[in-house]
C-alpha positions, -999 to 999 in steps of 0.1 A, spaced: 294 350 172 315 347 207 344 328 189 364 352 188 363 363 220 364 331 236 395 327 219 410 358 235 400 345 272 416 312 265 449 328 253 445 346 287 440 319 308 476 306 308 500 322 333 535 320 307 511 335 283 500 362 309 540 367 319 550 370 282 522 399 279 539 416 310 574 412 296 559 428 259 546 453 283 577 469 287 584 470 248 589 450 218 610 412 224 621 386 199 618 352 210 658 347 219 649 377 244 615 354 258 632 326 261 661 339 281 633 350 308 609 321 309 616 285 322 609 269 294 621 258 259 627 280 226 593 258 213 567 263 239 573 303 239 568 299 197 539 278 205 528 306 231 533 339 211 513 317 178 485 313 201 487 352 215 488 366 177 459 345 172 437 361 196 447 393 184 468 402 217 505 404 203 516 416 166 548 405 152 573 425 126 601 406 109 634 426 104 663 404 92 668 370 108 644 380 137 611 383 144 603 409 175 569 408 194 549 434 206 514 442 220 493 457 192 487 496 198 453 496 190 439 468 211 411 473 229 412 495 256 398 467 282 422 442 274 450 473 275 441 478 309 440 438 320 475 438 305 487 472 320 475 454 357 495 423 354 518 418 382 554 438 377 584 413 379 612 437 383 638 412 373 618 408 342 615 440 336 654 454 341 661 427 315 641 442 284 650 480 304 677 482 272 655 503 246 680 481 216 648 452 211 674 422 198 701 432 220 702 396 236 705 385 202 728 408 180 753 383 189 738 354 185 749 331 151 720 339 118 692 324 128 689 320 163 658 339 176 645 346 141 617 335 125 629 306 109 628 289 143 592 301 151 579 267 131 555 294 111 
């Protein structure tokens, strides 16, 4: 009965999990775009975002060799607001300012950051 939302409060209990919501915050990422902001490897922010869509707290659409992240419009209001009051890293946040989600990537060789690297 309180699987499910257990399993939300443990995807929320992990501060690179928390950081990757605040950097979705700002709008939609693919994991080249992630990784480029977090300290840790390509992998671990897969591993990361799996765990995130599995709770329900990040949706993913696939166009071309990429896969782009994004917090789901229609999740619950509470959890909306717990995410919207998640510390602001400016640095993090000038990096994704560029409204093009991929940017980081459009240069990259076919298939790095898409979803054929997400071990899914």
């Amino acid at each position: 009965m309180y699987e499910g939302e257990a399993e939300v409060h443990r995807a929320l209990g992990d501060p690179t999990r928390l950081r990757i919501l605040a950097l979705l915050r700002v709008r939609e990422a693919c994991v080249c775009e992630l990784v480029a902001r977090l300290p840790i490897s390509q992998p671990a922010v897969s591993q990361h975002l799996r765990r995130l869509r599995q709770a329900g707290l990040v949706q993913e659409r696939r166009h071309k060799y990429w896969t782009y992240y994004a917090i789901p419009p229609d999740l619950d209001p509470l959890l909306a607001q717990l995410i919207a009051r998640l510390p602001h890293d400016r640095a993090d946040e000038a990096a994704l300012a560029d409204p093009e989600p991929g940017a980081a990537c459009a240069l990259a060789p076919a298939g790095i950051g898409s979803g054929a690297q997400i071990g899914e």
